[in-house]
C-alpha positions in Angstrom: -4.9 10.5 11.7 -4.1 10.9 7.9 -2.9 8.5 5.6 0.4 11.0 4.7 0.6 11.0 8.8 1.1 8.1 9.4 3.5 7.3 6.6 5.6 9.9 8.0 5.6 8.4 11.6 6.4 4.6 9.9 9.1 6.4 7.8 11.1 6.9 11.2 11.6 3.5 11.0 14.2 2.6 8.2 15.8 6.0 8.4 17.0 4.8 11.7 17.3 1.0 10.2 19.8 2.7 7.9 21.8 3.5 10.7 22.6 0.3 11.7 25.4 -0.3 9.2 27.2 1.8 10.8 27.1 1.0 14.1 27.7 -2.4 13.6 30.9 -1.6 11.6 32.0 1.1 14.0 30.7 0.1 17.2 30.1 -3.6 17.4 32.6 -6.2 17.7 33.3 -7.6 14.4 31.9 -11.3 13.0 29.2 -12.1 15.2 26.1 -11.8 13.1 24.6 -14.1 14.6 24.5 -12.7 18.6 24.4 -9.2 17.3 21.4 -9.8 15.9 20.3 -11.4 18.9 20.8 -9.6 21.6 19.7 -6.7 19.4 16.3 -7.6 20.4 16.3 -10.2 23.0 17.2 -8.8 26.3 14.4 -5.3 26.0 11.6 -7.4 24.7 11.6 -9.6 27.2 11.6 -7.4 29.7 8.6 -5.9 27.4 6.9 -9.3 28.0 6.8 -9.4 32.0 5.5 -6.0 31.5 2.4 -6.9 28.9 2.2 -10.4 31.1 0.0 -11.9 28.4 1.2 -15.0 25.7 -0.3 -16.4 22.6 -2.7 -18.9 22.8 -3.8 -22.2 20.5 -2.5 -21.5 16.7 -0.9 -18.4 17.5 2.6 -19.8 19.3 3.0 -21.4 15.2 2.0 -18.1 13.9 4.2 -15.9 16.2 7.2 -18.2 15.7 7.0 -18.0 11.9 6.3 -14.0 12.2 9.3 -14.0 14.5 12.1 -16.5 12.8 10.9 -14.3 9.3 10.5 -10.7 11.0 14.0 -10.9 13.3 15.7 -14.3 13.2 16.6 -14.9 9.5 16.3 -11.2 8.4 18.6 -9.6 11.6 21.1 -12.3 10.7 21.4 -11.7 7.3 21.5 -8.0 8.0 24.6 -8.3 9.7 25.9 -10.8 8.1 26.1 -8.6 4.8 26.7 -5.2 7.2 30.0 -7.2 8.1 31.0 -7.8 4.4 29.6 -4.9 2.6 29.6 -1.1 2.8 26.7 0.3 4.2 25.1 1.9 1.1 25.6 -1.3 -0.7 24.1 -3.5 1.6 21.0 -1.2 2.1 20.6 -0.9 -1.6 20.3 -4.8 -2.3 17.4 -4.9 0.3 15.9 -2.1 -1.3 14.1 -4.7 -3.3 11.9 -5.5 -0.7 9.3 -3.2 -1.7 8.9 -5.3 -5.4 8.8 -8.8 -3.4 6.1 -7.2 -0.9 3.9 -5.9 -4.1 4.4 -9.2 -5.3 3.8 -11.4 -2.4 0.5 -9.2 -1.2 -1.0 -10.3 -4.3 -1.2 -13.9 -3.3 -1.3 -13.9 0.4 -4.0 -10.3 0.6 -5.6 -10.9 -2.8 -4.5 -7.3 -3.3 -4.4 -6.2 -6.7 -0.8 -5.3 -8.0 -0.9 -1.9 -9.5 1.4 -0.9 -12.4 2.3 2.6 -10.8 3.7 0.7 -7.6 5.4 -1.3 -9.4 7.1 0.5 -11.9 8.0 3.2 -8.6 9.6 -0.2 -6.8 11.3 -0.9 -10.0 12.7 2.6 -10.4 13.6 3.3 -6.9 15.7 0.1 -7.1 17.2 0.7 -10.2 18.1 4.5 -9.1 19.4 4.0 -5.8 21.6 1.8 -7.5 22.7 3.9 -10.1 23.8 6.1 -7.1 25.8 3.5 -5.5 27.1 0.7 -8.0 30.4 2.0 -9.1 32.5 0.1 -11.0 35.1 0.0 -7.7 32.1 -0.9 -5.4 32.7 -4.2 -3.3 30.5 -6.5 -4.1 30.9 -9.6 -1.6 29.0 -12.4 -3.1 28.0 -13.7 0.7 27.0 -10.4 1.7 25.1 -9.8 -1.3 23.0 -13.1 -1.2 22.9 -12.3 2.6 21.3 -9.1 1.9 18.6 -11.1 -0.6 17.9 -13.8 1.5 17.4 -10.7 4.3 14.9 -8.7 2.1 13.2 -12.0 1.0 12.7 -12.8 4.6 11.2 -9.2 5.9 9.0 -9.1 2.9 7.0 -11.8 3.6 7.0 -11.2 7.1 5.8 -7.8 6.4 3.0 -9.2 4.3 2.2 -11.9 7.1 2.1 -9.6 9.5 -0.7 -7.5 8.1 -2.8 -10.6 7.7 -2.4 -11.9 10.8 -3.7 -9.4 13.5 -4.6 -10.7 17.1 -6.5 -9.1 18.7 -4.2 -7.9 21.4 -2.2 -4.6 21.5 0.8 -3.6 19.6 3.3 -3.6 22.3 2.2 -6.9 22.7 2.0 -8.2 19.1 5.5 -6.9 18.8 7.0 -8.6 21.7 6.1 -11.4 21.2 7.4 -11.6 17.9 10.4 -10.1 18.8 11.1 -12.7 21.8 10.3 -15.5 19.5 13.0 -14.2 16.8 15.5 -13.7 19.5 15.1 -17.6 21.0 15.3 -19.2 17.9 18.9 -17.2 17.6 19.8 -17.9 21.2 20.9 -21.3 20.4 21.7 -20.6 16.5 24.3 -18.0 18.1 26.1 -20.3 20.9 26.5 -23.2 18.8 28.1 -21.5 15.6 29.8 -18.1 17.2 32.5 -18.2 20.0 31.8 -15.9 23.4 31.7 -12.6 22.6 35.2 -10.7 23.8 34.9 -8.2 26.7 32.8 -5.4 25.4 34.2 -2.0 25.7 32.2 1.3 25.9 31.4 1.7 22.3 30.2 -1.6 22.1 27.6 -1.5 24.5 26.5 2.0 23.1 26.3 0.2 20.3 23.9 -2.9 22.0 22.0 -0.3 23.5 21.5 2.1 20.5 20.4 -1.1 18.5 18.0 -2.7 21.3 16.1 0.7 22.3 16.2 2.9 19.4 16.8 0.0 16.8 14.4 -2.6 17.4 12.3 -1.5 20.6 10.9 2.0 18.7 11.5 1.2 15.5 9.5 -2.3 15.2 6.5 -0.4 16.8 6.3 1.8 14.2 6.3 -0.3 11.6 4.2 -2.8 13.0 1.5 0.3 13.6 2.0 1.4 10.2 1.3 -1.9 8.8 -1.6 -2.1 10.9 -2.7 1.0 9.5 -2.0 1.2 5.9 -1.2 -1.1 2.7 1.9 -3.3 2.9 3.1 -2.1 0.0 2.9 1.7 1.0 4.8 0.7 4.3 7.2 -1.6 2.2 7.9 1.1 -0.3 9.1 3.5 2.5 11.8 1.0 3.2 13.9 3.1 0.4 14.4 5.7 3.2 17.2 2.8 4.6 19.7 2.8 1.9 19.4 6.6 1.2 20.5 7.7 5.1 23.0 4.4 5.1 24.9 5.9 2.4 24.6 9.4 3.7 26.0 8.5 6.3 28.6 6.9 5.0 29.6 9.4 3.1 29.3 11.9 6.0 31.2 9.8 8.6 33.0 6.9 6.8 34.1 8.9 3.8 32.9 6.1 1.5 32.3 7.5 -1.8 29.6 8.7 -3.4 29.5 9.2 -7.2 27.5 8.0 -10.3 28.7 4.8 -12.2 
């Protein structure tokens, strides 16, 4: 398959990541980053697991929980954690400088060589998706926007750990289990710090389900096949694709606005 192909299948990925902001404002009950983010990946992947029946061996339980807490525990947190306190388009935007962390990082974890065109495009996608959203009446929640750092922080570096460490097991596999491992070390993160979730109406579990089958179970194998397939920072640099369909569709369905500052 070619290069541009399979940049195109991995870009499915955060154009349906950019939805998320708006089902979590919409369709999930509000304040509980911390069990959103969990059972937005828990319950499917470990019913992935008794399907693939296989589990890390030696050094790679350390490796996997690391992949998983940076992957899924701290970065679906501090997703929702700033999807709770900012609009969708801004909260997108401030972790639309993963791709410069990721060109940065690869250099010292992958010896890869930074190249000035990547970086300037990291630096100007950044810089004009911003332009498109920073207003002068934009809300800009400190929490949600150090959230949103912390968050892009966290996935970049699991991005870039994740194409260095390949086992040699399949994807669906590879992905599980980091996905299982995120999800337990938020299991008990959640019921210590966040009260019981209220009775979930209909939207609500839409929303679950939306999140855990379209949201993490499709979307997480894509990327993960992308990355095993082409440069982190070409992967990474796709992950502009989030804020632009979170703040279409706010504009489209939340009637947030969208002008130049």
């Amino acid at each position: 398959m070619t290069r541009n192909a399979n940049l195109l299948i991995t870009s499915i990925s955060p154009v349906i990541w950019g939805s998320s902001y708006l089902i979590t404002t919409e369709y999930l009950p509000a304040g509980y980053p911390l069990t959103v983010a969990m059972l937005r990946g828990l319950p499917v992947w470990l019913l992935l697991l008794l399907v693939v029946r296989q589990l890390p061996s030696g050094n790679w339980w350390l490796k996997i929980l690391l992949l998983g807490g940076l992957n899924f525990s701290i970065f679906w947190w501090m997703l929702f954690e700033s999807a709770y306190r900012l609009p969708g388009g801004i909260a997108a935007t401030v972790g639309a400088i993963q791709p410069l962390i990721v060109i940065i990082l690869a250099r010292f974890f992958l010896g890869t060589s930074i190249r000035p065109l990547a970086l300037v495009a990291a630096v100007i996608g950044i810089c004009g998706i911003g332009i498109l959203i920073l207003t002068p009446q934009a809300s800009l929640d400190p929490v949600g926007l150090a959230a949103g750092l912390v968050g892009a922080l966290s996935m970049g570096l699991g991005t870039v750990l994740s194409r260095r460490w390949q086992p040699q097991v399949s994807l669906l596999t590879f992905t599980s289990w980091q996905l299982v491992a995120g999800g337990l070390l938020l299991l008990p993160a959640a019921m210590w710090f966040e009260p019981a979730l209220p009775a979930l109406t209909q939207n609500n579990l839409l929303g679950f389900i939306y999140l855990g089958l379209v949201g993490s179970a499709l979307t997480y194998l894509l990327w993960f096949r992308g990355l095993s397939r082409l440069e982190p920072a070409s992967v990474s640099m796709l992950g502009f694709l989030s804020p632009i369909t979170a703040v279409a569709i706010g504009w489209l369905f939340l009637e947030q606005g969208l002008s130049y500052m």
